[in-house]
DRENPAKOL-14771 format. One line per 2 residues: for each residue x, y, z of N, C-alpha, C. Coordinates in nm, 4 decimals. Example, Ala and Ser with C-alpha at 12.3 -4.5 7.8 and 13.67 -1.06 7.14 Angstrom:
1.3190/-0.5690/0.7800/1.2300/-0.4500/0.7800/1.3200/-0.3300/0.7800; 1.2850/-0.2250/0.7080/1.3670/-0.1060/0.7140/1.2900/0.0030/0.7870
This chain:
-1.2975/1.3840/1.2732/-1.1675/1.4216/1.2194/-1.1065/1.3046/1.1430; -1.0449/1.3368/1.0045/-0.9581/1.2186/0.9655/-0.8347/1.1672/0.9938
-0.8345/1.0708/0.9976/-0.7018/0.9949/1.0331/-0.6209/1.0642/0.9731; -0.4928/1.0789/0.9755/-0.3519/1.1860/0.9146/-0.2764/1.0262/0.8403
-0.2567/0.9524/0.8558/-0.2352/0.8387/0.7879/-0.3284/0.7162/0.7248; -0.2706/0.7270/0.5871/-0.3358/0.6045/0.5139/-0.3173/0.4921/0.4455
-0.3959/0.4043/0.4888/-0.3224/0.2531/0.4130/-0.3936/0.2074/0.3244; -0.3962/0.2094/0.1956/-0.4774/0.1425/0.0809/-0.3936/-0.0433/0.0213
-0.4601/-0.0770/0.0712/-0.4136/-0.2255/-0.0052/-0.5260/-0.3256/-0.1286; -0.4654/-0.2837/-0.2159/-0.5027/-0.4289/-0.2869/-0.4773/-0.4877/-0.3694
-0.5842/-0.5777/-0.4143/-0.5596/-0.7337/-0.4112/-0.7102/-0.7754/-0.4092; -0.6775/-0.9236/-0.4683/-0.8197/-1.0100/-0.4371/-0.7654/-1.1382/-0.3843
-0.8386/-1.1312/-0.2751/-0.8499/-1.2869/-0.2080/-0.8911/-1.4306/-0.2518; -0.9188/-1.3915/-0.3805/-0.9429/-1.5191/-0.4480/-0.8438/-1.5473/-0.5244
-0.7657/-1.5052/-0.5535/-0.6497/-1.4925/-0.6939/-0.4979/-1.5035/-0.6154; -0.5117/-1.6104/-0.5280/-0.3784/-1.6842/-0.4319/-0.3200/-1.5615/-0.3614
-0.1684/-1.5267/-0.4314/-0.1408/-1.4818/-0.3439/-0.1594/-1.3047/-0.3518; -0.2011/-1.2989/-0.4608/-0.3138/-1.1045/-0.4958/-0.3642/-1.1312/-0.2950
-0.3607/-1.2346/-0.2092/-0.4346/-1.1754/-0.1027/-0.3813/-1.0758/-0.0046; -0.2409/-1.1442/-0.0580/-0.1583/-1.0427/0.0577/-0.1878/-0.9089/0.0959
-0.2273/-0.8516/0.0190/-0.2459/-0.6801/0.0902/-0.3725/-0.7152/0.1556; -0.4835/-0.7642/0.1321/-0.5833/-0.7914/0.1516/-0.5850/-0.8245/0.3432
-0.5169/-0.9331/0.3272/-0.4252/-1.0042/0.4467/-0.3673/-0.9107/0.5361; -0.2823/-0.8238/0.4979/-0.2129/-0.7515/0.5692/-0.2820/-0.6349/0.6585
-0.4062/-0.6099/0.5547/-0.4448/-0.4950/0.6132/-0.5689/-0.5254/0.7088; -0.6030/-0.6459/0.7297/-0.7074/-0.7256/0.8268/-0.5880/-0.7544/0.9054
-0.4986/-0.8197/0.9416/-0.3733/-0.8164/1.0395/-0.3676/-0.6579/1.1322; -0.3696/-0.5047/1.0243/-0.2828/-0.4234/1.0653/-0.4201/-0.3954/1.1430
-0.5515/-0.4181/1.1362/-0.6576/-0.3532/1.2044/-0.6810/-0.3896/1.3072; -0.6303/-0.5418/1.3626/-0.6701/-0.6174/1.4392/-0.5530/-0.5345/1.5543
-0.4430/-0.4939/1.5487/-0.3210/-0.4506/1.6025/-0.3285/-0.3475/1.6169; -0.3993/-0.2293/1.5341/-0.4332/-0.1133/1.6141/-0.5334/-0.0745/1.6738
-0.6544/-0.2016/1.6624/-0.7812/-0.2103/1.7514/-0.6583/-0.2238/1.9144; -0.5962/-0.3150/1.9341/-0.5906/-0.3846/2.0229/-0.4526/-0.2583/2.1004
-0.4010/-0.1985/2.0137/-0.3220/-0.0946/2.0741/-0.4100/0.0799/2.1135; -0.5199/0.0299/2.0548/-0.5884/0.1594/2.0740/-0.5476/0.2707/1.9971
-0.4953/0.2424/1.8372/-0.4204/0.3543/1.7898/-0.5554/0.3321/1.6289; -0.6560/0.3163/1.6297/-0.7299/0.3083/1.5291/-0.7383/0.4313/1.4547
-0.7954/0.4726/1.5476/-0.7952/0.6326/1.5121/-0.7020/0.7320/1.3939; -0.5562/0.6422/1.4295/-0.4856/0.7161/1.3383/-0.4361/0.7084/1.2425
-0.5362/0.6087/1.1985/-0.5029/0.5110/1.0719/-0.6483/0.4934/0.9569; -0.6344/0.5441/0.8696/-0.8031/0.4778/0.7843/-0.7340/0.3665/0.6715
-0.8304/0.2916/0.7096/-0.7075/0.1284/0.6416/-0.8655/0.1151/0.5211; -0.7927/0.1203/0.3898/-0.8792/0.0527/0.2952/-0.8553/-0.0262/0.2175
-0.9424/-0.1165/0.1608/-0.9254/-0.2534/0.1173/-0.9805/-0.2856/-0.0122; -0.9514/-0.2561/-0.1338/-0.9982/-0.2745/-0.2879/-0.9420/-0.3381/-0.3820
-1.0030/-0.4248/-0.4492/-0.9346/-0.5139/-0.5588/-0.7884/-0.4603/-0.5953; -0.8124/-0.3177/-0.6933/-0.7216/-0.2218/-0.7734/-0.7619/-0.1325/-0.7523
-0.6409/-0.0178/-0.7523/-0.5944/0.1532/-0.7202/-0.6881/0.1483/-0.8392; -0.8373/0.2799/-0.7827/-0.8689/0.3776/-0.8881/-0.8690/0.5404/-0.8331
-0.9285/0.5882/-1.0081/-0.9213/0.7277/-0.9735/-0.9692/0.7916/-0.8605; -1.0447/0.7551/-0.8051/-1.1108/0.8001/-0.6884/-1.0581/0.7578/-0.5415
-0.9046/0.7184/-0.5742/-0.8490/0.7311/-0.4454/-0.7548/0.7950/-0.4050; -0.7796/0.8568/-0.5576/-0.7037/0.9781/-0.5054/-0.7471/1.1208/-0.4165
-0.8745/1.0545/-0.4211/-0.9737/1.1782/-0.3042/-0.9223/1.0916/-0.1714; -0.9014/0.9926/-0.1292/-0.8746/0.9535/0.0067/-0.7461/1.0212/0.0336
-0.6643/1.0932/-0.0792/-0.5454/1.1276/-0.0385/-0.5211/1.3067/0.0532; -0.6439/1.3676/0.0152/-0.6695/1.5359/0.0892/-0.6458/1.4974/0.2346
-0.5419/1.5421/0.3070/-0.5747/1.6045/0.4768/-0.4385/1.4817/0.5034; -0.3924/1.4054/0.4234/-0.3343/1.3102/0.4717/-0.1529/1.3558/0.4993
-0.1474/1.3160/0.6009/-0.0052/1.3221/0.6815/0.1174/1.2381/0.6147; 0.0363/1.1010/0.5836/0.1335/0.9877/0.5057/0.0602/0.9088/0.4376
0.1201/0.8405/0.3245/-0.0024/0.7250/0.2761/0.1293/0.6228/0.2309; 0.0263/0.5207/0.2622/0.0984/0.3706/0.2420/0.0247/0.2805/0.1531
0.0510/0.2493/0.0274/-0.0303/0.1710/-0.0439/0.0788/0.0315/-0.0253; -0.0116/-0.0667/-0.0138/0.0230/-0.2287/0.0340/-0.0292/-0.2835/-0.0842
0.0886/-0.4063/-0.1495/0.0251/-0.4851/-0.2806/0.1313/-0.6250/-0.3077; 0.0934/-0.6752/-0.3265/0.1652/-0.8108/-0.3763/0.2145/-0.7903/-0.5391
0.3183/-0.8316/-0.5456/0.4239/-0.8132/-0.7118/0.4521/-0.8851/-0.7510; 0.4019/-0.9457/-0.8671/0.5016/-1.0391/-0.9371/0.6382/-1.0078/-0.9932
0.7279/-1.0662/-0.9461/0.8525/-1.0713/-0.9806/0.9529/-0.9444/-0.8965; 0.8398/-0.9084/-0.7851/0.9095/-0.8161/-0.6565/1.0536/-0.9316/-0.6089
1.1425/-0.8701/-0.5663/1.2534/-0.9354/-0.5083/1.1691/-0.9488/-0.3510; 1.1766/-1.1392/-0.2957/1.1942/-1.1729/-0.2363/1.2403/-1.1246/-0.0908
1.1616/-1.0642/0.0055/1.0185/-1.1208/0.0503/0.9701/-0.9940/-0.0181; 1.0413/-0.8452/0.0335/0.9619/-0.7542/-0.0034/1.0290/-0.6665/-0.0266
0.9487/-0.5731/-0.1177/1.0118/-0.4160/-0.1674/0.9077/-0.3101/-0.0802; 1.0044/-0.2143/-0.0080/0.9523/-0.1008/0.0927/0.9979/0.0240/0.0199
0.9280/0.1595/-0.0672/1.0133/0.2264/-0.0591/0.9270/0.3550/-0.1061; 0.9874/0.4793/-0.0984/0.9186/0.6338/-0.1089/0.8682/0.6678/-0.2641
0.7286/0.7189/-0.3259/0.6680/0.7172/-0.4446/0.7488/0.8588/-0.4591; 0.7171/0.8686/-0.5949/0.6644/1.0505/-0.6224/0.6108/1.0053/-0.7354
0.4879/1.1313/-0.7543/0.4062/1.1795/-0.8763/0.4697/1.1652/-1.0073; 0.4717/1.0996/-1.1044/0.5322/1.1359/-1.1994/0.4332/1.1905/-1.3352
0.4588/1.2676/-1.4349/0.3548/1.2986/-1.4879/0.3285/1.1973/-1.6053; 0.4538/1.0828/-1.6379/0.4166/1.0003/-1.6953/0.3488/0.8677/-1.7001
0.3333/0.9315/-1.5099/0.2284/0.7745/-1.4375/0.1089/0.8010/-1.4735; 0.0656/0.9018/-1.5327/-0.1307/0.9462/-1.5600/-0.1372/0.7873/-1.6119
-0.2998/0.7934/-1.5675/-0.3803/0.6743/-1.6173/-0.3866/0.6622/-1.7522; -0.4055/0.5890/-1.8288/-0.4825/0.5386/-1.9830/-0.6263/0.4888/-1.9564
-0.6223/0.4371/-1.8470/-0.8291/0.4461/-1.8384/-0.8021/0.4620/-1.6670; -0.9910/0.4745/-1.6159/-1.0008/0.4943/-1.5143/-1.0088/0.4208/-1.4289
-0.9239/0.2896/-1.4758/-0.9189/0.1532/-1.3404/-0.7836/0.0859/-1.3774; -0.7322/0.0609/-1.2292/-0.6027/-0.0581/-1.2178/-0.4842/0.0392/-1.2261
-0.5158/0.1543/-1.1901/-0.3996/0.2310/-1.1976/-0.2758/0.2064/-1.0735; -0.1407/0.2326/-1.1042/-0.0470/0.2797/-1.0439/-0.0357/0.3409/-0.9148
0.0338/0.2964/-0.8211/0.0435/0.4026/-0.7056/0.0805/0.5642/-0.7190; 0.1843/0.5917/-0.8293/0.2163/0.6898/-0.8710/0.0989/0.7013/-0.9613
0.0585/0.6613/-1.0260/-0.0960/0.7393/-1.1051/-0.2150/0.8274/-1.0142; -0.2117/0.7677/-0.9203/-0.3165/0.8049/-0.8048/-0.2513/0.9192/-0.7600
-0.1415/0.9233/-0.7368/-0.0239/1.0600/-0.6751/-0.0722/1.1612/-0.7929; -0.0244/1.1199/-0.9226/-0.0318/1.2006/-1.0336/-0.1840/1.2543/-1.0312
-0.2737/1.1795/-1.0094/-0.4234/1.1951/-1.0511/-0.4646/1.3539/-0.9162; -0.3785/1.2537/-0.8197/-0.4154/1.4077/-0.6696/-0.3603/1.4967/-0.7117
-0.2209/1.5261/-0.7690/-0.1815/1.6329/-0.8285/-0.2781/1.7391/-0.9337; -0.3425/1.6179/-0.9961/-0.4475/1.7425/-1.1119/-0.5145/1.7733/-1.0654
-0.5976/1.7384/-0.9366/-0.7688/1.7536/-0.9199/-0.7471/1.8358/-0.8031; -0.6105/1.8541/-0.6815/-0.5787/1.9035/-0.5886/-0.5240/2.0335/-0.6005
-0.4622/2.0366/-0.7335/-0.3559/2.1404/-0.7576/-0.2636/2.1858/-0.6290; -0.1767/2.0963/-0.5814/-0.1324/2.0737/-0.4879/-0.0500/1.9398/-0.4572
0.0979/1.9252/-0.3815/0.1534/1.7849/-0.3956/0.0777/1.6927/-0.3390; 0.0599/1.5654/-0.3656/0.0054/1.4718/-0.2369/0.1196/1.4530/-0.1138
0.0681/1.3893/-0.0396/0.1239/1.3577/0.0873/0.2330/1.2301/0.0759; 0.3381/1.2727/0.1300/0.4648/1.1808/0.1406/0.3615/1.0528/0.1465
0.3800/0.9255/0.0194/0.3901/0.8139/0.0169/0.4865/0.7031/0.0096; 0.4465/0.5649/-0.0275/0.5626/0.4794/0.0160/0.4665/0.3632/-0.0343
0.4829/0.2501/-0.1053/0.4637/0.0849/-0.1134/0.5607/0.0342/-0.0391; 0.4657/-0.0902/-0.0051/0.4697/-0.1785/0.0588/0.4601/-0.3131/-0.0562
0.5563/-0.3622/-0.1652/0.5062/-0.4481/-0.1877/0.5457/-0.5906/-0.1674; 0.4885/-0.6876/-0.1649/0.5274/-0.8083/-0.1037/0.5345/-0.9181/-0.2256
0.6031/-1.0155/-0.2198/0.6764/-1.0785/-0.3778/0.5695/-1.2110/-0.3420; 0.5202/-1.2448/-0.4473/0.3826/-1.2961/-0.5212/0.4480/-1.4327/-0.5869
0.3955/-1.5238/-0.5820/0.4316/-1.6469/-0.7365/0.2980/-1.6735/-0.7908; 0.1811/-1.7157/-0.7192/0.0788/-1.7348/-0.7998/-0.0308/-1.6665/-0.7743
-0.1246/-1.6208/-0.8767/-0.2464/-1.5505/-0.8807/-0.3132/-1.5748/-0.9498; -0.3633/-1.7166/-0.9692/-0.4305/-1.7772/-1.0602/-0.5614/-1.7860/-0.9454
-0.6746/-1.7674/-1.0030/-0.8480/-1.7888/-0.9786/-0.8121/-1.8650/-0.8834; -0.8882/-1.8622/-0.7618/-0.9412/-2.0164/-0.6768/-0.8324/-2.0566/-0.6220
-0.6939/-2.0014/-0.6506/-0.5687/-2.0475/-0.5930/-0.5276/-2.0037/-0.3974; -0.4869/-2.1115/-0.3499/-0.4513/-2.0348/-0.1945/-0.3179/-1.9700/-0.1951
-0.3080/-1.8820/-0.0890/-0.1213/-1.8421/-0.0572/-0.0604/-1.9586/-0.1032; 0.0419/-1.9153/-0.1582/0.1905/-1.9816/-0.2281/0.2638/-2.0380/-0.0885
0.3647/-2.1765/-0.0793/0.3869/-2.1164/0.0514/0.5581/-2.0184/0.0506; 0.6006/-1.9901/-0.0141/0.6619/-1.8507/-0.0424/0.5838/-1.7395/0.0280
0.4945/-1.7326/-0.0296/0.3929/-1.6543/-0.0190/0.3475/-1.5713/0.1061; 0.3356/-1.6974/0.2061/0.2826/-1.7219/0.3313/0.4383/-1.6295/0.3922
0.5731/-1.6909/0.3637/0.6906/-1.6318/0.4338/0.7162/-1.5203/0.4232; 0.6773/-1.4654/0.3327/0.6764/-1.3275/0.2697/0.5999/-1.2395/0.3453
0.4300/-1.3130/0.3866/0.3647/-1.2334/0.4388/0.4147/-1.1640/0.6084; 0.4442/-1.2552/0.6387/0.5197/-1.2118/0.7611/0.6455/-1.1302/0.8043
0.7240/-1.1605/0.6929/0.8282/-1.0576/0.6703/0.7880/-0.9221/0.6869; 0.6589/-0.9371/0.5177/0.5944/-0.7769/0.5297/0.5022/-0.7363/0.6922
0.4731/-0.8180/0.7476/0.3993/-0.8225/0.8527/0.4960/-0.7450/0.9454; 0.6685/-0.7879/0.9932/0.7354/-0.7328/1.0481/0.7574/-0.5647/0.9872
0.7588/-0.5429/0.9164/0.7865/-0.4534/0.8305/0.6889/-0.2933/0.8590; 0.5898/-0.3818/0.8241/0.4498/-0.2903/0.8322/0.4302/-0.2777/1.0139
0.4449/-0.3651/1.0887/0.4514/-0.2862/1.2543/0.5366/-0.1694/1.3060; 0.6398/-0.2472/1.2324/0.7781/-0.1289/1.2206/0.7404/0.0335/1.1648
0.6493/0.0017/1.0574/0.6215/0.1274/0.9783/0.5114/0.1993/1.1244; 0.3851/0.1403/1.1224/0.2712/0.1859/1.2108/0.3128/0.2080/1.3731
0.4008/0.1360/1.4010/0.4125/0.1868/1.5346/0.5320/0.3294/1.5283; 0.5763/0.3813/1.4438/0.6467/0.4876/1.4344/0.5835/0.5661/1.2851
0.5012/0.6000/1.2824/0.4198/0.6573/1.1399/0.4199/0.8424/1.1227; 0.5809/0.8231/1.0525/0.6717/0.9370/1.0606/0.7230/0.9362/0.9385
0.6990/1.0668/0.8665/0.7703/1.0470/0.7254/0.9343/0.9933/0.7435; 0.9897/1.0600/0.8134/1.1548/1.0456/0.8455/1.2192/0.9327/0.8822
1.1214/0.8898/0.9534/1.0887/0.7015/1.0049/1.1112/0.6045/0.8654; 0.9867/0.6355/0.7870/0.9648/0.5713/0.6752/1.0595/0.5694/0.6663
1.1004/0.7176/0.5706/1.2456/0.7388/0.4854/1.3533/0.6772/0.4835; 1.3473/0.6491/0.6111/1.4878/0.5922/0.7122/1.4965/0.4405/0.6705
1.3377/0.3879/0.6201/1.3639/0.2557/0.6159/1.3419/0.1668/0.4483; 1.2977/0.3497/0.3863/1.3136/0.2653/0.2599/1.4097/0.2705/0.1785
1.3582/0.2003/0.0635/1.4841/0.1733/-0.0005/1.4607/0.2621/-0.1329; 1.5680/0.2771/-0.2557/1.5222/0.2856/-0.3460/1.3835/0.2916/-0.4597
1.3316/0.3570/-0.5163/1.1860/0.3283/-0.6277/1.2266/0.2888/-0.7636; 1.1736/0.1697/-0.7767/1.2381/0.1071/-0.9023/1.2047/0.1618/-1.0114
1.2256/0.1452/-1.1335/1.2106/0.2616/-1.2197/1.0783/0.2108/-1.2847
């Protein structure tokens, strides 16, 4: 059976602080190994959102895409997606959280499942670079954030805790 909740994060671990989702979502596995709540979670981990994740989105209860932002407000931005039809892709890689929504919309004929970012505020992502230490403070913030989300993984929950979708 599939998990009813999903967490897509990425990022590259080589490109400083691009690790954070990366980071976060090796954190969130280690915490629901250890709570015994694995099961209700399928946590995935890829450079950049493509078209084909928007097939991870069928059967799903909630989805949470996790990402590091340049020029996100400090530590982090939490808040509810929707589909828009002007998020469609221009090619088939590095897309949008809302592109992937949009993309399940065509191929599903059907809404996707209440989503939400997670994104966490970034300064450097240069090659070969480590966490910022901004970076590092941030991660933990989102770290508080994201337990908050998983140990209550409830659309109404979410709702309750996000904020605004920037335009």
């Amino acid at each position: 059976m599939q998990p009813p909740v999903l967490v897509l994060a990425a990022g590259n671990r080589s490109r400083g602080d691009d690790a954070i989702g990366p980071l976060l979502l090796e954190r969130l596995a280690s915490w629901l190994a250890a709570a015994g709540r694995s099961g209700e979670f399928e946590l995935i981990d890829d450079y950049q959102l493509q078209v084909e994740h928007a097939l991870d989105l069928q059967g799903r209860r909630l989805a949470l895409f996790i990402d590091a932002g340049w020029r996100t407000p400090a530590p982090l931005a939490f808040y509810a997606l929707s589909a828009r039809p002007d998020a469609a892709p221009a090619s088939t890689h590095a897309l949008s959280p809302q592109a992937v929504l949009g993309v399940y919309r065509q191929i599903a004929l059907a809404e996707p499942p209440p989503a939400f970012v997670l994104c966490v505020s970034g300064d450097q992502f240069e090659l070969g670079a480590g966490l910022s230490a901004a970076a590092k403070l941030h991660l933990e913030a989102a770290w508080q954030q994201l337990e908050r989300l998983c140990a209550q993984p409830e659309e109404t929950h979410w709702q309750a805790l996000a904020g605004a979708e920037p335009d």
